[in-house]
C-alpha positions as CSV (number, residue, x, y, z in Angstrom):
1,X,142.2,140.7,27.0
2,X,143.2,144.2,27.9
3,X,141.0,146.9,29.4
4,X,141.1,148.9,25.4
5,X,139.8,145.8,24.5
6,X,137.4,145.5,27.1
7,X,136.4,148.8,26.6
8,X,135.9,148.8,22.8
9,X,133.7,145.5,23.2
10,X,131.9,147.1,26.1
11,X,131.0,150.3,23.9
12,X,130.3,148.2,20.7
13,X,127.7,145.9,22.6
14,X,126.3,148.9,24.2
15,X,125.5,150.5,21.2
16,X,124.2,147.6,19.6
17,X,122.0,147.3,22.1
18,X,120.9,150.8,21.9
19,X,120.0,150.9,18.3
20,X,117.8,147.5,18.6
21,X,116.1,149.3,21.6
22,X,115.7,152.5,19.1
23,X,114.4,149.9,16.6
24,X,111.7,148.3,18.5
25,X,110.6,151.5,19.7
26,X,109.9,152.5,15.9
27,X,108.3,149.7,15.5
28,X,105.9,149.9,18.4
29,X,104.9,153.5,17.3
30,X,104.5,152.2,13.4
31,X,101.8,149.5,14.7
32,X,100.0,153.2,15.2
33,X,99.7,153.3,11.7
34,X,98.8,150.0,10.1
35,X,98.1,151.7,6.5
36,X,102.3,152.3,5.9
37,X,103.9,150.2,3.4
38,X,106.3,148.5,5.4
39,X,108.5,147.3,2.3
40,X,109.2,151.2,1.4
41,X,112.0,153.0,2.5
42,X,112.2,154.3,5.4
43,X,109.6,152.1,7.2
44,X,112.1,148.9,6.0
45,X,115.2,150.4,8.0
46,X,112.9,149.8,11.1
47,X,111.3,146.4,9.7
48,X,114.0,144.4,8.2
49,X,116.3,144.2,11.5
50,X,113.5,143.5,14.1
51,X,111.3,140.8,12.3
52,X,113.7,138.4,12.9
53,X,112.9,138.6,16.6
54,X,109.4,139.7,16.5
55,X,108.1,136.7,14.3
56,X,108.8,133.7,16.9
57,X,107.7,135.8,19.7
58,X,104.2,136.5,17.8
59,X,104.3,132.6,17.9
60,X,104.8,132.5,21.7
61,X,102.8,136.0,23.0
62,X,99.3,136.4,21.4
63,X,97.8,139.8,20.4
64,X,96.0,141.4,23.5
65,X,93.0,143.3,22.1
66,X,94.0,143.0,18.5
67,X,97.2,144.8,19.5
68,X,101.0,143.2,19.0
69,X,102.6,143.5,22.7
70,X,106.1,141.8,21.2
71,X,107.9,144.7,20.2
72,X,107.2,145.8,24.2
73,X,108.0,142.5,25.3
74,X,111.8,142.7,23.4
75,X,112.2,146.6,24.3
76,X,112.3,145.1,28.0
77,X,114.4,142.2,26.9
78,X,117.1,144.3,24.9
79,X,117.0,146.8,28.0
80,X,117.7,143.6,30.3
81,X,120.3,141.9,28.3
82,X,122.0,145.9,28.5
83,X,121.8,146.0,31.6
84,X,123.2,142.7,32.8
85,X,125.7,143.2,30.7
86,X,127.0,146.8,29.9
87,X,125.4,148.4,32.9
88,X,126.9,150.2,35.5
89,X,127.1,147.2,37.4
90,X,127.2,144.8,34.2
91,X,129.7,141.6,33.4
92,X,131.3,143.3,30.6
93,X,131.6,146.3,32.9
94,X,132.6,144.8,35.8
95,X,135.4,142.9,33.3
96,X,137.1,146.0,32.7
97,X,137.7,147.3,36.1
């Protein structure tokens, strides 16, 4: 691989990343407002890519207090997974040097 390529997969992952972080971060501040219609547009641009990872982690991670902690817990995930790999010390990173 060369370093373009590197570089292009580095900023494509990156993004990615940054987006689902955005994501669960809409999410956690919908769960302020339990009354939305979460099938409507735009609440469903938030919804539709994140329930995929929120609904086994419900399974694993019990409400605390009647609140759901998941989208938390996988806002600290996504920002790991970033890290180890497009941070300034990541793989990915660390590939294309």
């Amino acid at each position: 691989m060369t370093a373009d390529n590197i570089h292009l997969i580095n900023i494509a992952i990156s993004l990615t990343l940054v987006v689902m972080t955005f994501l669960f971060v809409l999410r956690i501040v919908l769960t302020w407002y339990p009354q939305i219609e979460s099938k409507k547009f735009p609440f469903n641009l938030a919804i539709a890519p994140t329930e995929p990872f929120l609904v086994p982690a419900r399974k694993l991670i019990p409400p605390i207090g009647g609140v759901d902690i998941t989208p938390i817990v996988w806002v600290g995930i996504v920002s790991l997974i970033r890290e180890v790999l497009v941070g300034q010390q990541g793989l990915i990173t660390m590939l294309g040097s």
